[in-house]
Biopython code that builds the backbone (N, CA, C, O; Angstrom):
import numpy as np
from Bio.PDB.StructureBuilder import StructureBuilder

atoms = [
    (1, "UNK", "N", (-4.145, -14.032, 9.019)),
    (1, "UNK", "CA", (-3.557, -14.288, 7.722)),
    (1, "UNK", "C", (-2.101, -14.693, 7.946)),
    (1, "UNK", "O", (-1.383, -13.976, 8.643)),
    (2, "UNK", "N", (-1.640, -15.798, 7.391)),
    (2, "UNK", "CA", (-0.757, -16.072, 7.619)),
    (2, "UNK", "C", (0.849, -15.576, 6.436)),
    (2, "UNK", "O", (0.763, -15.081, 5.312)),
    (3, "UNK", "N", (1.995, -15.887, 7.101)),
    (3, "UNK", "CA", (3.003, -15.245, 6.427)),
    (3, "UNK", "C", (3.221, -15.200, 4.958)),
    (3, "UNK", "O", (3.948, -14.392, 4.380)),
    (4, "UNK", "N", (2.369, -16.353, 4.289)),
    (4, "UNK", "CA", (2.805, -17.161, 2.903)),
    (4, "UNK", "C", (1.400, -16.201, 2.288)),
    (4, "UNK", "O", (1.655, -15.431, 1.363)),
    (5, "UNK", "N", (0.335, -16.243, 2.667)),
    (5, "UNK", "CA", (-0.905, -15.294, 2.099)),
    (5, "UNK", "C", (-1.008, -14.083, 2.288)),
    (5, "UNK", "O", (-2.008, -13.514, 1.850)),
    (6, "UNK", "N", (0.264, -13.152, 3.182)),
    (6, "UNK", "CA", (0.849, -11.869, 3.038)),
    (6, "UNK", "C", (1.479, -11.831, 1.755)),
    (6, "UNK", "O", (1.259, -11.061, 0.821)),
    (7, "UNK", "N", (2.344, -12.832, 1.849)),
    (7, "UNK", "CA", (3.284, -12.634, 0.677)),
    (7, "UNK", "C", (3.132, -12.197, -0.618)),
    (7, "UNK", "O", (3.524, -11.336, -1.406)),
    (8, "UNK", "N", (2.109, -13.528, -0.471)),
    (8, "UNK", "CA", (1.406, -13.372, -1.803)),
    (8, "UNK", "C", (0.236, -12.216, -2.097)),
    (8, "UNK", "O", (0.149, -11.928, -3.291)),
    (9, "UNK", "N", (-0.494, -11.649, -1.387)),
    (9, "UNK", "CA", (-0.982, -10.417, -1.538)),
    (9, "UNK", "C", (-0.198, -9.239, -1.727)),
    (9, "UNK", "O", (-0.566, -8.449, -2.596)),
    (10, "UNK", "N", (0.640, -9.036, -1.174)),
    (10, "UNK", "CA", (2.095, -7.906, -1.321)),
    (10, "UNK", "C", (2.524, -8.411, -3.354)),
    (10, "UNK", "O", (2.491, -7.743, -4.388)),
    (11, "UNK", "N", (2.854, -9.767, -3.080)),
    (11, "UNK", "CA", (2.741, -9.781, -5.058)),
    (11, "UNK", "C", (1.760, -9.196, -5.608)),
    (11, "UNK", "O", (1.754, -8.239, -6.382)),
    (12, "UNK", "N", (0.880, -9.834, -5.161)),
    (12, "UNK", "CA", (-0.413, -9.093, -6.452)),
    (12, "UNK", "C", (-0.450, -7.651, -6.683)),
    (12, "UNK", "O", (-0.516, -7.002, -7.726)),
    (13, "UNK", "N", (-0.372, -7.199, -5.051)),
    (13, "UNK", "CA", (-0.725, -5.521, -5.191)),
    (13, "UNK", "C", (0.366, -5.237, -5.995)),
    (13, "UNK", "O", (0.064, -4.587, -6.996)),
    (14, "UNK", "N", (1.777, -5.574, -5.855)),
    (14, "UNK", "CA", (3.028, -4.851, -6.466)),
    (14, "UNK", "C", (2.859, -4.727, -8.265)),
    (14, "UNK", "O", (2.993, -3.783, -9.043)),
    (15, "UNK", "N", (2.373, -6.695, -8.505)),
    (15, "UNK", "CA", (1.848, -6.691, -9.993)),
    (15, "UNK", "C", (0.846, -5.618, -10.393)),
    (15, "UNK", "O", (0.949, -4.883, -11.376)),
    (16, "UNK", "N", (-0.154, -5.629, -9.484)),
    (16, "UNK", "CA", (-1.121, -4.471, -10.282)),
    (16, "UNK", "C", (-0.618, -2.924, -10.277)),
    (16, "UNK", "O", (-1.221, -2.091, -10.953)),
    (17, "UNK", "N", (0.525, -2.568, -9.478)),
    (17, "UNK", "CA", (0.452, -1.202, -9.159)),
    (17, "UNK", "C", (1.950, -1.197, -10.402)),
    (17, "UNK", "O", (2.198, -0.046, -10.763)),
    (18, "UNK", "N", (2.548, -1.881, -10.807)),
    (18, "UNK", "CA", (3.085, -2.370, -11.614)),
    (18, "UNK", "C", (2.449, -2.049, -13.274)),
    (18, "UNK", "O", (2.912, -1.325, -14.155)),
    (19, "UNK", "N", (1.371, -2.801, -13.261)),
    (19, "UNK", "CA", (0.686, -2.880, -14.127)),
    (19, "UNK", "C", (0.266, -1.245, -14.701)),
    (19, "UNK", "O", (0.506, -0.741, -15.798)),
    (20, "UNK", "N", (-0.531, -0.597, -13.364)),
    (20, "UNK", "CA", (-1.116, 0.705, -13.312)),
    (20, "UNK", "C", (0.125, 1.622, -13.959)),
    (20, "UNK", "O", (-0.097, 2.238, -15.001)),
    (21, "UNK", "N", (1.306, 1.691, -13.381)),
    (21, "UNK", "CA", (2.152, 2.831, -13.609)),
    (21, "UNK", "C", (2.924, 2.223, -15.141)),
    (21, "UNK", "O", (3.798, 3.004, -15.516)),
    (22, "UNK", "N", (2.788, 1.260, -15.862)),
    (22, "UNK", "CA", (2.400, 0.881, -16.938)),
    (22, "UNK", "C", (2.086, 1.817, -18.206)),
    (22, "UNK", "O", (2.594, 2.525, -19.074)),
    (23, "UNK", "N", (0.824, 1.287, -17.662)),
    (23, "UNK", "CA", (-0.409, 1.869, -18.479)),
    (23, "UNK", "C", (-0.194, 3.057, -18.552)),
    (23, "UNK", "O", (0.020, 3.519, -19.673)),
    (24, "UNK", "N", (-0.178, 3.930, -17.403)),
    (24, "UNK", "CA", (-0.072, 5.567, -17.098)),
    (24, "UNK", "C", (1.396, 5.808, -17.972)),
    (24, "UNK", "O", (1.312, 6.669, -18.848)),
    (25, "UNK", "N", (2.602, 5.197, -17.831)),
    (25, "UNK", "CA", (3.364, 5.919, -18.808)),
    (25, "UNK", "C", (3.388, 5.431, -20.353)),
    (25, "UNK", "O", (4.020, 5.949, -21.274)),
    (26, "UNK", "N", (2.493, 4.246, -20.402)),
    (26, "UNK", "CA", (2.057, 4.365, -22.133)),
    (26, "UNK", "C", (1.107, 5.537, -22.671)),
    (26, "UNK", "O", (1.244, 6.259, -23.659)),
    (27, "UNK", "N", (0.019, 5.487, -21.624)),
    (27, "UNK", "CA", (-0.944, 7.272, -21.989)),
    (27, "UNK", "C", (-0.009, 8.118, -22.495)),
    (27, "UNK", "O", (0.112, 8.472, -23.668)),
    (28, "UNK", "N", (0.940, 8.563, -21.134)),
    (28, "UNK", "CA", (1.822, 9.507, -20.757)),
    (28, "UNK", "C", (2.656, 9.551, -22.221)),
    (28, "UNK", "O", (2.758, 10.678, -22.705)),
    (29, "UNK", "N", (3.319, 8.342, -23.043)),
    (29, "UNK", "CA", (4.177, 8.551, -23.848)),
    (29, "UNK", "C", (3.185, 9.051, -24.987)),
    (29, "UNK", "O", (3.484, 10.200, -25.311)),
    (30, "UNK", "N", (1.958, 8.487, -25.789)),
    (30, "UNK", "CA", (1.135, 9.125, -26.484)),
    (30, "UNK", "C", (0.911, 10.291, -25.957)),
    (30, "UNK", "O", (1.561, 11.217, -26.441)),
    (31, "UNK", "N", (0.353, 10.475, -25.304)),
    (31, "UNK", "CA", (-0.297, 12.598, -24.967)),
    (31, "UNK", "C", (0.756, 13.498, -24.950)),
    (31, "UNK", "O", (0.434, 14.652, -24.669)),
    (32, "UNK", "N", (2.095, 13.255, -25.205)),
    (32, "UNK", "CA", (3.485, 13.645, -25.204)),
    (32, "UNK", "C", (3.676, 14.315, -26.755)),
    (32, "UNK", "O", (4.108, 15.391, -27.170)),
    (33, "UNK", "N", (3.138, 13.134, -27.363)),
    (33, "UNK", "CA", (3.087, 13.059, -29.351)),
    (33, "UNK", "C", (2.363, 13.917, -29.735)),
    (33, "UNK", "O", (2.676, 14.554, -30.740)),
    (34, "UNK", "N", (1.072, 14.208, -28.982)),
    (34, "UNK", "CA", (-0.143, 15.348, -29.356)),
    (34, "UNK", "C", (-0.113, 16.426, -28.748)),
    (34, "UNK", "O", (-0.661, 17.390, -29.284)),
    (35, "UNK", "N", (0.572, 16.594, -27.372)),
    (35, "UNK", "CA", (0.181, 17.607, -26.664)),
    (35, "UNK", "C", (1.926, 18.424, -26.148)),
    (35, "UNK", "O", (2.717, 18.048, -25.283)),
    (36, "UNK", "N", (2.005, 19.605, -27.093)),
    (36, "UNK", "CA", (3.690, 20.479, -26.478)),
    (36, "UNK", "C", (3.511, 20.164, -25.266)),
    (36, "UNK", "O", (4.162, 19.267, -24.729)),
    (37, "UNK", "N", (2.516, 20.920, -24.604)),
    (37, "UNK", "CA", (2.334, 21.116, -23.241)),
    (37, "UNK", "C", (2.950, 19.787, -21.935)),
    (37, "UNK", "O", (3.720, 19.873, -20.979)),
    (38, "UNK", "N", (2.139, 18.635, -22.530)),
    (38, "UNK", "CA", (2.645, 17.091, -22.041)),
    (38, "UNK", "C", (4.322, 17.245, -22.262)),
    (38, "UNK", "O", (5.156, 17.499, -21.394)),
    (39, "UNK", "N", (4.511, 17.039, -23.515)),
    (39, "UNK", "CA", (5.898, 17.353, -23.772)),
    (39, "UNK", "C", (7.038, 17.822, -22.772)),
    (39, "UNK", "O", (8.029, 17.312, -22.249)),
    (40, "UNK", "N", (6.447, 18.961, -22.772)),
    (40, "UNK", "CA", (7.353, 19.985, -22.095)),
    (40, "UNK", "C", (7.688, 19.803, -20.568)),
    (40, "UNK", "O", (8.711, 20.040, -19.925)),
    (41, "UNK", "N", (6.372, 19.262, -20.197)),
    (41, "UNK", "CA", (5.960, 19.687, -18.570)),
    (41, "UNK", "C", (6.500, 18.274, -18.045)),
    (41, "UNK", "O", (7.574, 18.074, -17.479)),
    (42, "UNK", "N", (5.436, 17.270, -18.388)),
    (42, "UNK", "CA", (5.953, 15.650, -17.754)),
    (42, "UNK", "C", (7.116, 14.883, -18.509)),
    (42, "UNK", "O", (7.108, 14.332, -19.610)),
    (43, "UNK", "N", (8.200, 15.037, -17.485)),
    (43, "UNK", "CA", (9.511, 14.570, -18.115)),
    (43, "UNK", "C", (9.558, 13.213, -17.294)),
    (43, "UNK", "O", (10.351, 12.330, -17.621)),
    (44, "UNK", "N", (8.630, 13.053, -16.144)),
    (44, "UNK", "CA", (9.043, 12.026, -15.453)),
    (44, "UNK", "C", (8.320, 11.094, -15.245)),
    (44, "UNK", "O", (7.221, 11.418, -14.794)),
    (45, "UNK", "N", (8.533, 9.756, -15.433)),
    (45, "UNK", "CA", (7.860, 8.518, -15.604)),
    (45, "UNK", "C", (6.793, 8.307, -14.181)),
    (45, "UNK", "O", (6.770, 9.050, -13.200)),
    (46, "UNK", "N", (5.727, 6.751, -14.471)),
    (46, "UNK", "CA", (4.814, 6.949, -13.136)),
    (46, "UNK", "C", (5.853, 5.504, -12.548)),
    (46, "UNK", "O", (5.821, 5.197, -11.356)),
    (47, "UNK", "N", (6.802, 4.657, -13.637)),
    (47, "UNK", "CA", (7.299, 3.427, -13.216)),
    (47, "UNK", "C", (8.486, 3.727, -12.431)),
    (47, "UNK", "O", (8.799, 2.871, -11.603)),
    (48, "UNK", "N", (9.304, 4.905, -12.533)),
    (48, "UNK", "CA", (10.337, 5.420, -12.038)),
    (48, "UNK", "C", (9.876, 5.663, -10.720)),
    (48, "UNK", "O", (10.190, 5.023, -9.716)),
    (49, "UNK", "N", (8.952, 6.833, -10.807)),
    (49, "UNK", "CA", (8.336, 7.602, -9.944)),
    (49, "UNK", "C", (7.751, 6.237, -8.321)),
    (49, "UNK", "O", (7.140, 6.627, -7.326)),
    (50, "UNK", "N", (8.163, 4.832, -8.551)),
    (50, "UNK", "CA", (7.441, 3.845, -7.988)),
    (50, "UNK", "C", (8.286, 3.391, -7.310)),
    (50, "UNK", "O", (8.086, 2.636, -6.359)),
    (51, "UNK", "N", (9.652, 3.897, -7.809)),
    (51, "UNK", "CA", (10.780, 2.987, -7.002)),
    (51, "UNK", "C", (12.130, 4.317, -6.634)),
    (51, "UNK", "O", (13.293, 4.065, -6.321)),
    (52, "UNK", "N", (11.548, 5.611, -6.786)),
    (52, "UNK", "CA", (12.392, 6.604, -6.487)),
    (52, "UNK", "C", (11.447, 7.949, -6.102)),
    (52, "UNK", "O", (10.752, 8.579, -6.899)),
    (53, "UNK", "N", (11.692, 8.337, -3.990)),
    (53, "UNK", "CA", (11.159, 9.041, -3.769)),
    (53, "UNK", "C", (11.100, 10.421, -4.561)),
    (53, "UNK", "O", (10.075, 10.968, -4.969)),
    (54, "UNK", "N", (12.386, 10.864, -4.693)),
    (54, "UNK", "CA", (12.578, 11.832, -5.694)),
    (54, "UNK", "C", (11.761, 12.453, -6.603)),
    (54, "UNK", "O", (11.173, 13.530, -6.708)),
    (55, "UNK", "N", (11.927, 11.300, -7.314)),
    (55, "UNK", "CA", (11.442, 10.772, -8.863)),
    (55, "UNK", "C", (9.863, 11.109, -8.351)),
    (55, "UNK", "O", (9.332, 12.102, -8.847)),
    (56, "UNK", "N", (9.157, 10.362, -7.440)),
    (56, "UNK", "CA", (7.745, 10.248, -7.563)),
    (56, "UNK", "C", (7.631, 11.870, -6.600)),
    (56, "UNK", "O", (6.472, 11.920, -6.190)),
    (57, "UNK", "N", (8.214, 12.820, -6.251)),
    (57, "UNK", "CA", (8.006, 14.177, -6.137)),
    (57, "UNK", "C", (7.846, 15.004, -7.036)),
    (57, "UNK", "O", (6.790, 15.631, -7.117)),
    (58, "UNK", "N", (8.597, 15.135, -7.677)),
    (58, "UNK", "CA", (9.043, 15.494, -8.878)),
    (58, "UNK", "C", (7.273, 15.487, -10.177)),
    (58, "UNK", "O", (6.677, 16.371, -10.791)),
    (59, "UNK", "N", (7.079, 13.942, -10.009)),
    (59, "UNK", "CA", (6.010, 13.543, -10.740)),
    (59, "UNK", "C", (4.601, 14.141, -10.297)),
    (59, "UNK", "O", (3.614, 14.092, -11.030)),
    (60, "UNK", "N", (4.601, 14.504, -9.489)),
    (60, "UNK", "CA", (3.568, 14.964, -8.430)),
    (60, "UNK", "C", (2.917, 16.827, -9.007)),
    (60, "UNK", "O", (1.902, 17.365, -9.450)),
    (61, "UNK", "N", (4.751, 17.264, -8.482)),
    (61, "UNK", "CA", (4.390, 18.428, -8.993)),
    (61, "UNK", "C", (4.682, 19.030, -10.884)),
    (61, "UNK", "O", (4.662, 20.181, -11.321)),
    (62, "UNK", "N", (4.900, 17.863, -11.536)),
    (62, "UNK", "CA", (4.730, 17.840, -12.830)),
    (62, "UNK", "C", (3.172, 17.983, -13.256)),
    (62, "UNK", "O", (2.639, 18.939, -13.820)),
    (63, "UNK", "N", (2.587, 16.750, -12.823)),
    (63, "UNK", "CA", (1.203, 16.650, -13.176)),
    (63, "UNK", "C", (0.346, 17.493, -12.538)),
    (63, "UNK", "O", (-0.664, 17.674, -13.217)),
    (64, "UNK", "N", (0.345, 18.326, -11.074)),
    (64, "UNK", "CA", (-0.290, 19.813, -10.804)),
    (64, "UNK", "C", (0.021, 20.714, -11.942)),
    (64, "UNK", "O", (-0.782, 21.186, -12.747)),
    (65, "UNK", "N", (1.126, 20.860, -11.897)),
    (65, "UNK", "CA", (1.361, 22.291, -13.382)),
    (65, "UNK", "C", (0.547, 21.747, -14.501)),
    (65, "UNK", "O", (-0.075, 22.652, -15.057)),
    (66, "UNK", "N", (0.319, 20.439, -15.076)),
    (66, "UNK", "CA", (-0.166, 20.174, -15.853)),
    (66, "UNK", "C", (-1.803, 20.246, -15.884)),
    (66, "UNK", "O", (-2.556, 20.497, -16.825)),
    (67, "UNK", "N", (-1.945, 20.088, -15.186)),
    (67, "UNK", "CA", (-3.347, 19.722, -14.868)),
    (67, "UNK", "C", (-3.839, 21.469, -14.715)),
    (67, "UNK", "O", (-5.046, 21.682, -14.821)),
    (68, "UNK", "N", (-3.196, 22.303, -14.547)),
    (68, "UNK", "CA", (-3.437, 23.394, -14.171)),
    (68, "UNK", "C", (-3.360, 24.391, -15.393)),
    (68, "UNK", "O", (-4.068, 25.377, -15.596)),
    (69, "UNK", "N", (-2.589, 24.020, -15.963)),
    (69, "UNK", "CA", (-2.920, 24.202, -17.755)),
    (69, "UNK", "C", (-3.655, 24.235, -18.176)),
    (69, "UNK", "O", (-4.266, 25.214, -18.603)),
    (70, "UNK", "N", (-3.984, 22.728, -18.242)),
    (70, "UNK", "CA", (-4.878, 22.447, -18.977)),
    (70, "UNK", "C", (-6.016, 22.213, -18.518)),
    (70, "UNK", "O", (-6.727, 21.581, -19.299)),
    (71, "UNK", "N", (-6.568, 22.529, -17.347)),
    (71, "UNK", "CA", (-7.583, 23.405, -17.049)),
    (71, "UNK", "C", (-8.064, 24.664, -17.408)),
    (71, "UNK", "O", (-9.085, 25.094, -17.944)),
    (72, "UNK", "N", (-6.469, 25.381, -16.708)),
    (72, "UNK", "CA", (-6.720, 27.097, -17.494)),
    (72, "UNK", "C", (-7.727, 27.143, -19.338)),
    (72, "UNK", "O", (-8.668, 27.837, -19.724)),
    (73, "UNK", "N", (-6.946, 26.094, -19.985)),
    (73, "UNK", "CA", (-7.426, 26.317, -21.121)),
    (73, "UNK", "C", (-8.383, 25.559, -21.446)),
    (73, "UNK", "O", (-8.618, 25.518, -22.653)),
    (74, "UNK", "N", (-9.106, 24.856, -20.682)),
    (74, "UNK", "CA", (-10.467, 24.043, -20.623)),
    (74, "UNK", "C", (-10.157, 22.934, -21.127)),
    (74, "UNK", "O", (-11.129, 22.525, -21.762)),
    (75, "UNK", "N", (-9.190, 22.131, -21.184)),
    (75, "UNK", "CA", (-8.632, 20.792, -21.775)),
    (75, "UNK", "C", (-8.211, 19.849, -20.835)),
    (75, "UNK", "O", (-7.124, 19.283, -20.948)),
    (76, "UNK", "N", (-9.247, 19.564, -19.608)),
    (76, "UNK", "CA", (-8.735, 18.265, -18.442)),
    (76, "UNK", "C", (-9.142, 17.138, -19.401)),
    (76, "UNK", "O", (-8.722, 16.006, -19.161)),
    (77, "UNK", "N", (-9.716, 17.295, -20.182)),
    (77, "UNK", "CA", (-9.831, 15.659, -21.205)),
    (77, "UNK", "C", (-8.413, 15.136, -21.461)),
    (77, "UNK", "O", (-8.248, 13.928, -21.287)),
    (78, "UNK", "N", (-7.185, 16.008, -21.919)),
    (78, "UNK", "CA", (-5.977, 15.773, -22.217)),
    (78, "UNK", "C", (-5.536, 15.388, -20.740)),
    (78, "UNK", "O", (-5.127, 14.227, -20.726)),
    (79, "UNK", "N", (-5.487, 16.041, -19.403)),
    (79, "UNK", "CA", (-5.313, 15.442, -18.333)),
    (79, "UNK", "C", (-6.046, 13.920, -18.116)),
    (79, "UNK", "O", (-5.300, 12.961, -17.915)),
    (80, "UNK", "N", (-7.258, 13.752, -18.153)),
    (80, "UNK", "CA", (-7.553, 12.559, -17.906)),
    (80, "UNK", "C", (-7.003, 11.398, -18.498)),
    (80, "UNK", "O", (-7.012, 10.308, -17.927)),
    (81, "UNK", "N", (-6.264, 11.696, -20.227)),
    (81, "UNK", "CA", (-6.096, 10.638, -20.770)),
    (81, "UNK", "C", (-4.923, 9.878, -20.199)),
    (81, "UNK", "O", (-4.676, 8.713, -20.512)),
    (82, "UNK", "N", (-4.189, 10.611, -19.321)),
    (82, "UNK", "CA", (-2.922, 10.020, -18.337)),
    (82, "UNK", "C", (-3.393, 8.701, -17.531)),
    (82, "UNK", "O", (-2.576, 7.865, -17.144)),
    (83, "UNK", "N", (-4.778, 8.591, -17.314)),
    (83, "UNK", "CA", (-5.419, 8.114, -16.209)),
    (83, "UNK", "C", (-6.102, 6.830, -16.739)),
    (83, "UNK", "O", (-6.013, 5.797, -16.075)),
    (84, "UNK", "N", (-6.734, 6.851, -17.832)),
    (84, "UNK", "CA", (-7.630, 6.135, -18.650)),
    (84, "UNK", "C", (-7.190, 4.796, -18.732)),
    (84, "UNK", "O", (-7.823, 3.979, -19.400)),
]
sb = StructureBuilder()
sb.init_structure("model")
sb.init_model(0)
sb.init_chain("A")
sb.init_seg("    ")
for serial, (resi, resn, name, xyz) in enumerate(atoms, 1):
    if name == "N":
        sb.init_residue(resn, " ", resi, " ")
    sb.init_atom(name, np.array(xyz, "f"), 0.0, 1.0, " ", f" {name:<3s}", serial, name[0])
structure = sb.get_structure()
């Protein structure tokens, strides 16, 4: 594969993963509106989280506590909708 059809694959993936962490903090901003718990817990973006190691640590162990919630209380449907 040559240098110019790297390139351009490195675009696409960046557009779609782009795209993905998107989507995930539009979920993320709705399930925020319905859910204290979202609210409270995920303060930190998935688009941030893409371009700051920190940031995407941070996001990591946001969404364990979360997910761990809302398990405890039988509600991974509210987890999944991050994902959807």
């Amino acid at each position: 594969m040559g240098l110019r059809a790297r390139l351009e694959r490195r675009r696409a993936e960046e557009e779609l993963e782009a795209g993905n962490a998107a989507r995930a903090d539009d979920n993320l901003a709705r399930l925020r509106q319905e859910d204290p718990d979202a609210a409270a817990v995920l303060t930190a973006s998935f688009t941030a989280a893409r371009h700051n190691r920190r940031t995407q640590d941070q996001l990591v162990l946001q969404l364990q506590r979360y997910a761990a919630l809302k398990h405890q209380a039988g509600r991974m449907d509210l987890y999944d909708r991050i994902f959807a």
